[in-house]
C-alpha positions as CSV (number, residue, x, y, z in Angstrom):
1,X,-21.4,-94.6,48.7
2,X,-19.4,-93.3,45.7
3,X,-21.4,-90.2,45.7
4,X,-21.0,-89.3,49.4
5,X,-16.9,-90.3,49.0
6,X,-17.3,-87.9,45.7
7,X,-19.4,-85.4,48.1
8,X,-16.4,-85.0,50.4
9,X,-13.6,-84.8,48.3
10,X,-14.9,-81.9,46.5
11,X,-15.8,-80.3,50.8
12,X,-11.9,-81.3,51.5
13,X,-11.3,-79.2,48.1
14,X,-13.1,-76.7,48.4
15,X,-11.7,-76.2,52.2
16,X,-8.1,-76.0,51.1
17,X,-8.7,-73.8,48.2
18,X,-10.3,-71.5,50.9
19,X,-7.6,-71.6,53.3
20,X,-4.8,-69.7,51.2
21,X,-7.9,-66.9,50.4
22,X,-8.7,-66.6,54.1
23,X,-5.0,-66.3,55.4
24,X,-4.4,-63.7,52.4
25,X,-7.6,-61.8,53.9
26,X,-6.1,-62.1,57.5
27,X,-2.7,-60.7,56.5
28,X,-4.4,-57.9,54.4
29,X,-6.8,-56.8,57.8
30,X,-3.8,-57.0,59.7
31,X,-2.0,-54.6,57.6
32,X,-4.6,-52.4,57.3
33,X,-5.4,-51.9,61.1
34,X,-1.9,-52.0,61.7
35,X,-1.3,-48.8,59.1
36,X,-4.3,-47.1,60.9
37,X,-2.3,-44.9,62.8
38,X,-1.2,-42.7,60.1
39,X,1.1,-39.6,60.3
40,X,4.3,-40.1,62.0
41,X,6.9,-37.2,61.0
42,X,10.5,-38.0,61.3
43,X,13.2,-35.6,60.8
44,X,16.6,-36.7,60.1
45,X,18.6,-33.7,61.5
46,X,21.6,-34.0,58.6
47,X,21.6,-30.8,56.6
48,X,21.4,-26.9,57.3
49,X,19.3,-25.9,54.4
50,X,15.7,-28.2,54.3
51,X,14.7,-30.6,57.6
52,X,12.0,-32.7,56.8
53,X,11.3,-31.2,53.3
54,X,10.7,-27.7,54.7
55,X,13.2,-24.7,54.2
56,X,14.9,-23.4,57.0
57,X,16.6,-20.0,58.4
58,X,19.6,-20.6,59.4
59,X,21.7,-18.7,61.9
60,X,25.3,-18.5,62.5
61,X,26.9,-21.7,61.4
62,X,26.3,-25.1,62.0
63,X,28.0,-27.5,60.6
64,X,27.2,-31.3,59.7
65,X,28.9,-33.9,61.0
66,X,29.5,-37.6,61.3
67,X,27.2,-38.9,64.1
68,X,26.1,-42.6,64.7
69,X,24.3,-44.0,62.1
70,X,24.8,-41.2,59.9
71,X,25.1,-37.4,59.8
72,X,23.7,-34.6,62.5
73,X,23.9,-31.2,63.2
74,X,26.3,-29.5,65.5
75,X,25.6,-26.1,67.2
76,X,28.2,-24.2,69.0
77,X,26.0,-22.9,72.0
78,X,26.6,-19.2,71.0
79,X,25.4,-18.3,67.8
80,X,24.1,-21.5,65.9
81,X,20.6,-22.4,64.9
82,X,18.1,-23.5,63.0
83,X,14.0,-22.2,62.5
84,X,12.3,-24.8,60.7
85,X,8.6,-23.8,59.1
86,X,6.2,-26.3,59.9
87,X,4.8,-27.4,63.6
88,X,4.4,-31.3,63.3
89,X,2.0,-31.6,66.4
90,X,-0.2,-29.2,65.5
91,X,-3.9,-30.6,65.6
92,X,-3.7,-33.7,68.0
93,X,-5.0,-34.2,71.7
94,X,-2.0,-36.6,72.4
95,X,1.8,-36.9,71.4
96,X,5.3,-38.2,71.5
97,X,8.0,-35.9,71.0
98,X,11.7,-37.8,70.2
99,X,15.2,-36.0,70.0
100,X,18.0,-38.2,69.6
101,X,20.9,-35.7,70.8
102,X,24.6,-35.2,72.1
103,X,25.0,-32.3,74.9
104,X,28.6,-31.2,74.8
105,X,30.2,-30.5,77.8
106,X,31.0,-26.9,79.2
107,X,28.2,-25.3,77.2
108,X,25.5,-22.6,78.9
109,X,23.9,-23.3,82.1
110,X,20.4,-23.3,80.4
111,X,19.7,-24.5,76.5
112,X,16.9,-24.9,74.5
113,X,17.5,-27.8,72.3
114,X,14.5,-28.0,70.8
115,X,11.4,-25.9,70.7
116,X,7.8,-26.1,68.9
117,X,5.9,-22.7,69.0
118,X,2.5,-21.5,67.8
119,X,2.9,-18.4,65.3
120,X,0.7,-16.5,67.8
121,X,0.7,-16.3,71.6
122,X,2.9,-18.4,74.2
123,X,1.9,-21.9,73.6
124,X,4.7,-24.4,72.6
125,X,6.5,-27.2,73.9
126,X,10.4,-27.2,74.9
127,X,13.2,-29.9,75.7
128,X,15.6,-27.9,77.3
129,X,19.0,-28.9,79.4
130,X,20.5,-28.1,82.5
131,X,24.2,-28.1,83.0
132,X,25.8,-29.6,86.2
133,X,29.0,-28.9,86.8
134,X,30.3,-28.1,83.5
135,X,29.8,-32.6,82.4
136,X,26.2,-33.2,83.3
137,X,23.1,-32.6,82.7
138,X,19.4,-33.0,83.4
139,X,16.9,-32.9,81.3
140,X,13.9,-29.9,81.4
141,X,10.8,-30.2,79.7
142,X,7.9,-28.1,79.4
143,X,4.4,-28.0,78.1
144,X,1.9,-24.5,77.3
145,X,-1.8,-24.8,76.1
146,X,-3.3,-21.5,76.8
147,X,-3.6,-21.2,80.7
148,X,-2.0,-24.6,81.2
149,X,1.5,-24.6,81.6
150,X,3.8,-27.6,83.2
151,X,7.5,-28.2,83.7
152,X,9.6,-31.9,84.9
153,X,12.8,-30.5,85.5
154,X,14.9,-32.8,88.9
155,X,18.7,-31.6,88.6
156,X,19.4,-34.4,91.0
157,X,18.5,-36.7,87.9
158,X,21.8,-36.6,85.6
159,X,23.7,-38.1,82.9
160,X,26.8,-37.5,81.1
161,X,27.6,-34.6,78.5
162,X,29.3,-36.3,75.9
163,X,27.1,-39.0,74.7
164,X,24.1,-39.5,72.7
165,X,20.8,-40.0,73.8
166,X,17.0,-40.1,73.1
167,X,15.1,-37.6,74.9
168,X,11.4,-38.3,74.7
169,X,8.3,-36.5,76.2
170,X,4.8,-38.3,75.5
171,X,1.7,-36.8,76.3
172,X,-1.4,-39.1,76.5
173,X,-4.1,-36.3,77.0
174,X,-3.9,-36.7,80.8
175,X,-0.3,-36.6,81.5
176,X,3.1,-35.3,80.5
177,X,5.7,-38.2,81.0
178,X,9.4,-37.4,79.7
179,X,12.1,-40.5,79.4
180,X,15.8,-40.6,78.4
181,X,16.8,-43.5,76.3
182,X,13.4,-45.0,77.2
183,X,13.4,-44.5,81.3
184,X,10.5,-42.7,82.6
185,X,12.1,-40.2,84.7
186,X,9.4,-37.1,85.5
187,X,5.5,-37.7,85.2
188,X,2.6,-34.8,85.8
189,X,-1.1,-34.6,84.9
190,X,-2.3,-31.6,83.0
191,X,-5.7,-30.8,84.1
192,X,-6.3,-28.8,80.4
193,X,-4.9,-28.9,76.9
194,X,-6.1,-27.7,73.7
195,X,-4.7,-28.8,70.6
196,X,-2.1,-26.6,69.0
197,X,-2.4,-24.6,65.8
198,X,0.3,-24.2,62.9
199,X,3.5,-22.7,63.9
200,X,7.6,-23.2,63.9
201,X,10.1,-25.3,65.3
202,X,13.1,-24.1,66.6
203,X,16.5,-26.3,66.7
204,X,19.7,-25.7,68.7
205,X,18.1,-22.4,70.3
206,X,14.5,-20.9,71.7
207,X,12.7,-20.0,69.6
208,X,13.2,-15.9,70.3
209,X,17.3,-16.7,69.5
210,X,18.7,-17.0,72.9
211,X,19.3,-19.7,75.2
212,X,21.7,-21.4,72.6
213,X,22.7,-24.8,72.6
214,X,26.1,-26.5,72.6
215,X,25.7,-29.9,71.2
216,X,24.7,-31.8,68.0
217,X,21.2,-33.5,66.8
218,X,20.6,-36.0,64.7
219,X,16.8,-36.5,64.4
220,X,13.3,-35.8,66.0
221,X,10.5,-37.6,65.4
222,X,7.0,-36.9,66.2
223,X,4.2,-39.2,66.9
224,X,0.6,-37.9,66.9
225,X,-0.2,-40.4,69.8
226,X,1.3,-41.4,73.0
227,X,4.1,-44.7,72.6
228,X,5.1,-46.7,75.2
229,X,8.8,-47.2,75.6
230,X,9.2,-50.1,73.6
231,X,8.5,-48.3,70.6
232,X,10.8,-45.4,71.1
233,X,13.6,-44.6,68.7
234,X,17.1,-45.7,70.0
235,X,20.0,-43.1,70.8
């Protein structure tokens, strides 16, 4: 009788000296498969010279400013812009693309806010606006792989120049979706995409300087896999 009461203190023991090593092991596995997903970029849009540790050109002159939650970068629509050397989508089969951005009223009809180009060729990925009556605008986005090209643009969808707001575009490998401040506005499938190679990102302009924009940005981030909008980035 003493032996077997012995027996299962040292069981009752050994089972809460276990319990501390196994919920140590559960919150390491966790954090391990929760850090799987590796290589999110973020770019915080608050100086001229560097964005996101790589050197920029920089044409006419932008300036930075006080934005929510920090600093951006405001382009005058005419001259202003930034080329920044590094493609952060290049390589992956599905994406999310986030702008968080002001569009100023009375700028051109059509801006290129934000454009991602391969160094050779046509394909690339734009954000783009749409003026509407000088204090609106819709949003136009755009994907190119090769022979695949797709656009979402509806100017009967608007919102207010003036303000700020996240523009994403996901693509899951099937389909191009685009959101502002995380509703799903425009949807299409693409029937063929091929990863994209190394190339430039343009900021406040297309790529080819023209099509300027009249506004200011504050950050970009890019995903190398399709979120949902729960996980976007607020305005």
């Amino acid at each position: 009788m003493i032996r077997q009461r012995g027996e299962k203190f040292m069981e009752k023991c050994l089972i809460f000296a276990l319990v501390p090593v196994f919920a140590l092991a559960s919150a390491t596995w966790g954090a391990e498969k929760k850090s799987a997903k590796t290589g999110q970029v973020v770019w915080n849009i608050n100086t001229i010279t560097a964005v996101g540790g790589h050197t920029t050109e920089v044409l006419g002159a932008p300036k930075v400013i006080s934005a929510p939650g920090g600093k951006a970068v405001e382009f005058d629509g005419v001259k202003d812009g930034l080329i920044v050397d590094s493609f952060p989508l290049a390589g992956v089969g599905s994406f999310t693309l986030e702008v968080v951005f002001c569009p100023y009223a009375d700028g051109p009809a059509e801006q290129r806010f934000f454009h991602l180009q391969e160094n050779e060729g046509n394909n690339r990925i734009l954000l783009e606006t749409r003026i509407i009556d000088g204090n609106k605008w819709s949003l136009d986005s755009f994907i190119q792989s090769n022979e695949t090209n797709q656009t979402l643009l509806d100017k009967t969808i608007t919102h207010p120049t003036g303000a700020w707001y996240n523009t994403t575009l996901v693509f899951d490998g099937k389909e191009m979706r685009h959101y502002i401040n995380g509703v799903k506005e425009l949807s299409a499938e693409i029937k063929a995409f091929t990863p994209y190679i190394g190339g430039k990102t343009s900021v406040g302009m297309r790529m080819n300087k023209v099509f300027w924009f009249k506004g200011a940005i504050g950050k970009a981030r890019f995903t190398p896999w399709a979120l949902s909008p729960g996980e976007f980035l607020k305005p």
